[in-house]
C-alpha positions in Angstrom: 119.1 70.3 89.6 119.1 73.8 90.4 121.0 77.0 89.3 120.2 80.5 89.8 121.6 84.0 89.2 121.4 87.7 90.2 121.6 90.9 88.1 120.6 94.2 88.3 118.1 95.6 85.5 114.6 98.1 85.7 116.0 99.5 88.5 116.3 96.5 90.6 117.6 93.8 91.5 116.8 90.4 89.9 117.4 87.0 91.0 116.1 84.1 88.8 116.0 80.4 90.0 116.0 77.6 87.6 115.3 73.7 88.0 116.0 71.2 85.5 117.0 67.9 85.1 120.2 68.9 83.2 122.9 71.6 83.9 123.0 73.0 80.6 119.0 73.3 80.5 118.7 75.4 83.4 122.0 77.7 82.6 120.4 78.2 79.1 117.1 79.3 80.6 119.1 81.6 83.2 120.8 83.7 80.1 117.6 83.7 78.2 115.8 85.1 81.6 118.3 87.9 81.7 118.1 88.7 78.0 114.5 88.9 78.0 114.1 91.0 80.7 116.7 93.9 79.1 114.2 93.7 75.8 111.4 94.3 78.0 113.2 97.1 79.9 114.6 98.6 76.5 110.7 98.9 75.7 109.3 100.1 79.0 111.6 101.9 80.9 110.8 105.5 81.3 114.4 106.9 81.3 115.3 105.6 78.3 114.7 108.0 75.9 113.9 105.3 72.9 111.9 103.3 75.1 107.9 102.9 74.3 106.6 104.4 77.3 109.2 107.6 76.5 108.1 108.2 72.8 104.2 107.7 74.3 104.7 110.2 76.7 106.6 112.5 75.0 104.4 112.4 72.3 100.9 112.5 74.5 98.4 113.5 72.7 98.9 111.6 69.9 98.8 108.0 69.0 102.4 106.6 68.4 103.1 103.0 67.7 104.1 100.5 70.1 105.2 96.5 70.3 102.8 94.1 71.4 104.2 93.5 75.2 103.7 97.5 75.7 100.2 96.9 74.3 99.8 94.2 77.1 101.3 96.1 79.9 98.9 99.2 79.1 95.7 96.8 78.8 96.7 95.3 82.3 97.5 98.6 83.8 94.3 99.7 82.8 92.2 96.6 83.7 94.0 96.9 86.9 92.5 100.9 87.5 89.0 99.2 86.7 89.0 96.2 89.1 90.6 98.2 92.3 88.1 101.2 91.3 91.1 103.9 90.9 93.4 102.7 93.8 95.9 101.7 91.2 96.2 104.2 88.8 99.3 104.3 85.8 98.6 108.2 85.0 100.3 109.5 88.4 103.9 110.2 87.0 103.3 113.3 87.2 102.7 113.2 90.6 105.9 110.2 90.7 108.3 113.4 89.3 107.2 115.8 91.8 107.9 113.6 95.1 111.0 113.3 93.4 111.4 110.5 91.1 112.0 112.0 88.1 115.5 109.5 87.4 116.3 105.9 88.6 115.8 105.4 92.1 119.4 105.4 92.4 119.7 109.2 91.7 116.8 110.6 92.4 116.9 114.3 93.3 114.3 115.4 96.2 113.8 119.0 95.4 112.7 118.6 91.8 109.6 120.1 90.8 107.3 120.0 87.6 104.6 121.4 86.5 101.6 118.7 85.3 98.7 119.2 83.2 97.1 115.3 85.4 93.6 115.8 86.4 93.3 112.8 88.6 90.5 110.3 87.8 90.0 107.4 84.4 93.2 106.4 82.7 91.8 107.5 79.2 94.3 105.9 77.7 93.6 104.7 74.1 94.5 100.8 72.9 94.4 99.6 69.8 96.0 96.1 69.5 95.3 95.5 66.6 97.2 98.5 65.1 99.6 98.2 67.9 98.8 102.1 68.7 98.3 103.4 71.9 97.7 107.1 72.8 97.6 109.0 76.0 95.6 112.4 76.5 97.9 115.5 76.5 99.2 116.4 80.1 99.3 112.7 80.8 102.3 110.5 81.4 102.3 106.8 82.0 104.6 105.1 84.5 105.2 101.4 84.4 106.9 101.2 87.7 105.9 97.8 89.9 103.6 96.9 86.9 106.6 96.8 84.8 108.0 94.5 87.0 105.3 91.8 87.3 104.3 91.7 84.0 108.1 91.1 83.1 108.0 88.2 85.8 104.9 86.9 84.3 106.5 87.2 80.9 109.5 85.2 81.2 108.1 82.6 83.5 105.6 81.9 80.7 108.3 81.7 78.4 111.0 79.5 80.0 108.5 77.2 81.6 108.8 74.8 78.5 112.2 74.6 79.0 112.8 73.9 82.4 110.7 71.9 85.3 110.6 74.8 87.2 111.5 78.5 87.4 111.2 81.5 89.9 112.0 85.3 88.6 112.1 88.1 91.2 112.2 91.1 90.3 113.0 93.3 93.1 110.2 91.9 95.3 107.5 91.1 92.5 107.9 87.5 91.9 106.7 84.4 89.9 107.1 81.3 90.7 105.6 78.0 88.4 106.6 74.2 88.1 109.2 72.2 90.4 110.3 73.4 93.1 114.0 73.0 94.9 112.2 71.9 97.9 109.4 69.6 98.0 107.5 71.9 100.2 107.1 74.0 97.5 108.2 77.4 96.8 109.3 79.5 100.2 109.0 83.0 100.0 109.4 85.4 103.2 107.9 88.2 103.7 110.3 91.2 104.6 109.9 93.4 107.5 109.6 97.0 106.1 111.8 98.4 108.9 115.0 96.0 108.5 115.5 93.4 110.9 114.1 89.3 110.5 111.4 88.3 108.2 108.2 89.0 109.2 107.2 85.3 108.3 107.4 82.7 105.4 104.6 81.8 102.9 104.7 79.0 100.7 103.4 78.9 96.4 102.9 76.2 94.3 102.3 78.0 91.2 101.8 81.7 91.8 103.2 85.2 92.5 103.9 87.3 95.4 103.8 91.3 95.4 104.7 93.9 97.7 104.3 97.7 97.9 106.1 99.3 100.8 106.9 103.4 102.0 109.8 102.3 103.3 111.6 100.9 100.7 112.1 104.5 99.1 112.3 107.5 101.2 113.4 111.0 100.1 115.3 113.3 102.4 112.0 115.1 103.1 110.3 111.7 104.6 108.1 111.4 101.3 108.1 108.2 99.5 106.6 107.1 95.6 103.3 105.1 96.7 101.5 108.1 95.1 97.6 108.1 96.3 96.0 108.9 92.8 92.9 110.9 94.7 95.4 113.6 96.2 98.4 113.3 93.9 100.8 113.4 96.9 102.7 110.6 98.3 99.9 108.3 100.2 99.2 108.8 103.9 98.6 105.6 105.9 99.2 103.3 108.7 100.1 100.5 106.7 104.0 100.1 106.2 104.0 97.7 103.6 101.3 95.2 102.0 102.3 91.6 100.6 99.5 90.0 97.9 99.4 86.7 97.0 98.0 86.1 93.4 97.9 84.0 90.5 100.2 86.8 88.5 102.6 88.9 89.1 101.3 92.1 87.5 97.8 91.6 89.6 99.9 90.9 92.9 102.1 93.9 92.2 97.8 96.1 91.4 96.5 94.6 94.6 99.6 95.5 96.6 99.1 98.8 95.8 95.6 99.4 95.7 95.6 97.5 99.4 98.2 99.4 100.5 96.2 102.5 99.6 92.7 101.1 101.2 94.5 100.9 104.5 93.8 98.6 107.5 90.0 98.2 107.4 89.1 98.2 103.2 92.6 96.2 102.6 91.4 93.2 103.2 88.0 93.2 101.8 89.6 94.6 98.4 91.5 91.5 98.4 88.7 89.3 99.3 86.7 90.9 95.8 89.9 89.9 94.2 89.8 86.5 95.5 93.7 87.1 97.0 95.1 86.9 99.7 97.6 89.2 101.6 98.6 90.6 104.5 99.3 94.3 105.9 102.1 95.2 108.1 100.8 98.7 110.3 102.8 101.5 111.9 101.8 100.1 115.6 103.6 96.8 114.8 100.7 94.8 114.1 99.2 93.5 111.2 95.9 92.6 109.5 95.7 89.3 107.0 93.0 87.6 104.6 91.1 85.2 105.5 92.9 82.6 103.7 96.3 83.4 103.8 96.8 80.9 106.8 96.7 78.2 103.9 99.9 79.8 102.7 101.5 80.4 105.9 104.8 78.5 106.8 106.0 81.2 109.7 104.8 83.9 111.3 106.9 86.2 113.4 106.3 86.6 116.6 105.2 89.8 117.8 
């Protein structure tokens, strides 16, 4: 039996699936999916001035005491700088305020400007989990943003799983899927065309997660858009319109996305390949470049 719902929360919109044998199971797991996911945003989100991330970054410089999922979300936004060599990079928000997204993406304001202390280059960021501390160097903000996202996916998929037989939770793109199915082919996910229009094509998940980083999802007046490239500090220019990872998390799907999306056409692919992910890139010229394996996943593909 299956149920689902949609809600807006981080900024986004949400859509959980849930299959169980019973009704009541899979309602139940659909209100504790949405409950979750406003604690998590109540601790991450950057424009809430109680949140985690605010008090850390208003308070950079010094350490200031945080719960235990922030502590995770830093560790894997900083394992995630290491293992894509800078091309993800959770100190840009800065650089995120200046191109104009200094409020929710619903009201952002293109002609803001703001002055930065962010030398671009290692995190720095200190992590004690024990303590639950963390502390970021003066000048430097942190920004959850798709991060956020997956690990909340990751989060409450790991959670519910117990519960239910299956469960999907999309958060605005970044998704998670584990367990049964609606369909016996497995889970169906297709893969949006950045420009509008049909789906590029349709990939299928057992147990998995699905990422994507796009410039035009977001586009200020002035043509700029918030896939920041941490070694100019300025919105990232590339031929790639969007790039969809396939991974066994969310928060590394969402990491890769980015970091591929940043390594263009050519290095793309072979960051994946390190990764041992798939994806594929969607270019300017209409084309597109995939991994190696990603035919394994492949349901559809658009024809060109």
């Amino acid at each position: 039996m299956r149920a689902d719902t949609r809600f807006r929360a981080m900024g986004t919109d949400i859509h959980v699936i849930a299959v169980a044998g019973r009704q009541r199971a899979a309602a139940a797991a659909l209100d504790r999916a949405r409950e979750r996911i406003d604690e998590l945003e109540a601790l991450w989100s950057r424009f809430r001035p109680t949140s985690d991330i605010s008090i850390a970054n208003a308070m950079a410089g010094t350490s200031v005491r945080v719960s235990q999922e922030t502590i995770a979300l830093v560790q894997r936004a900083i394992d995630g700088y290491g293992l894509t060599e800078g091309r993800f990079d959770p100190t840009v928000l800065g650089a995120v305020v200046r191109a104009g997204y200094d409020r929710s993406y619903e009201q952002i304001r293109p002609e803001v400007q703001t002055s930065d202390a962010r030398k671009f280059g290692a995190p720095l960021i200190e992590v004690d989990p024990i303590a639950g501390l963390m502390r970021l160097p003066e000048g430097v903000g942190f920004d959850p943003g798709g991060i956020g996202k997956g690990l909340a996916a990751d989060i409450v998929v790991a959670e519910l799983l117990d519960r239910v037989d299956g469960i999907c939770v999309n958060l605005g793109g970044d998704l998670r899927v584990a367990g049964q199915a609606p369909d016996d082919c497995g889970w169906v996910i297709s893969v949006e065309h950045p420009c509008g229009g049909p789906p590029h094509g349709d990939i299928c998940i057992a147990d998995g997660a699905v990422a994507t980083s796009s410039r035009t999802r977001r586009v200020l007046k002035d043509g700029g858009h918030h896939l920041i490239d941490p070694a100019t500090g300025r919105p990232a220019e590339t031929s790639v319109l969007s790039s969809t990872v396939i991974a066994g998390q969310a928060w590394f799907a969402e990491v890769l996305a980015k970091a591929a999306f940043l390594a263009g056409p050519v290095d793309g692919p072979a960051l994946l390949a390190s990764a041992d992910a798939e994806g594929l890139l969607l270019l300017d010229d209409g084309t597109d470049v995939a991994s190696d394996g990603l035919g394994l996943f492949l349901l559809r593909k658009a024809a060109a």
